[in-house]
N, C-alpha and C positions, 0 to 999 in steps of 0.2 A: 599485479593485476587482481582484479575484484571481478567475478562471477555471478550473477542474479538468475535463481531459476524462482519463478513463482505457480502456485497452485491454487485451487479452490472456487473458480469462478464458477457462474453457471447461471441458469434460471430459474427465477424463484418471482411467485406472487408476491404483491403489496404487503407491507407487513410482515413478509419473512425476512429470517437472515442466513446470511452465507461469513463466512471465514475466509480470508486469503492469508496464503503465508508467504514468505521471501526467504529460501534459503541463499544463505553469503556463502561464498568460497575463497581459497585463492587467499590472497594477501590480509587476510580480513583486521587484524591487527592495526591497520590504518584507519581503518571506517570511524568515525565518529558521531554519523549519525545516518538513520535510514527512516524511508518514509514511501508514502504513497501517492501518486498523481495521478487522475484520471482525465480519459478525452472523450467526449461524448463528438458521436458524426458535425463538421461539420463548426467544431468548437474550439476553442485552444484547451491545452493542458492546465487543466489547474493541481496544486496542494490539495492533497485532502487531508494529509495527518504526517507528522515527523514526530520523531521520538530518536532523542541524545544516548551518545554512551551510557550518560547516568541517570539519563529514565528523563529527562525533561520530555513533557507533549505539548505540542498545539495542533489546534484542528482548525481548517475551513467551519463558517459560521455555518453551514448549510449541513453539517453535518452534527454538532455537537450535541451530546445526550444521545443519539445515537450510533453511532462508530467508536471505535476504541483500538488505539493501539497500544501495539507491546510486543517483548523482545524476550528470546531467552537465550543469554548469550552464552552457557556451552553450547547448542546446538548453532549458534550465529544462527539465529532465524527472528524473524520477523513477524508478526503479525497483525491483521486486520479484521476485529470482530464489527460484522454491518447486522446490524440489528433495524427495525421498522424501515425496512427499504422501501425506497418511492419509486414509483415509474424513474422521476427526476434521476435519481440515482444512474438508470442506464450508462454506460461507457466501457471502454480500454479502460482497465488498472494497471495501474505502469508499476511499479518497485524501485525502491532508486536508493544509491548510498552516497554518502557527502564523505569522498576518502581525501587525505592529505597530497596534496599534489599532486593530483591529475584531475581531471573531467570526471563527473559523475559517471558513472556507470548505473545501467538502466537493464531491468529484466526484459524478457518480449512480450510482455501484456498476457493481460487475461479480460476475457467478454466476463462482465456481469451485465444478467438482462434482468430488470424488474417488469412483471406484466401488472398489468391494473386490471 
């Protein structure tokens, strides 16, 4: 079993940035890659950003230039740097790991709120 706890949401004006992080537990040795989804009220779940064992990334087009992820794997932790946040931004950030042989496992959200 794989564990997700995540931290750092909150509220921030246009143009700020906020950090999220995903601490892994548990089995973590299976994980091969982790990443980020968010749901805005109302919306489905999209990608925002994955990042592989070995550092591969992609991002949602709506994000590129400014989000960044990355990993640092003694701590098995995850990260989400949001830099020029938009209203748009608004949503649930989800945390999620793509482990070997089971269902993804998914943290319980964090509210990021962009105000304009």
């Amino acid at each position: 079993q794989v564990q997700l706890v995540e931290s750092g949401g909150g509220l921030v004006q246009a143009g700020g940035s906020l950090r999220l992080s995903c601490a892994a537990s548990g089995y973590v040795v299976t994980i091969y890659a982790m990443g980020w989804y968010r749901q805005a009220p109302g919306k489905q779940r999209d990608l925002v950003a994955r990042i592989t064992s070995g550092g591969s990334t992609n991002y949602a087009d709506s994000v590129k230039g400014r989000f960044t992820i990355s990993r640092d794997n003694a701590k098995n932790t995850v990260y989400l740097q949001m830099n020029t946040l938009k209203p748009e931004d608004t949503a649930v950030y989800y945390c999620y790991a793509e482990v070997v042989g089971i269902p993804n496992p998914w943290g319980q959200g964090t509210q990021v709120t962009v105000s304009s």
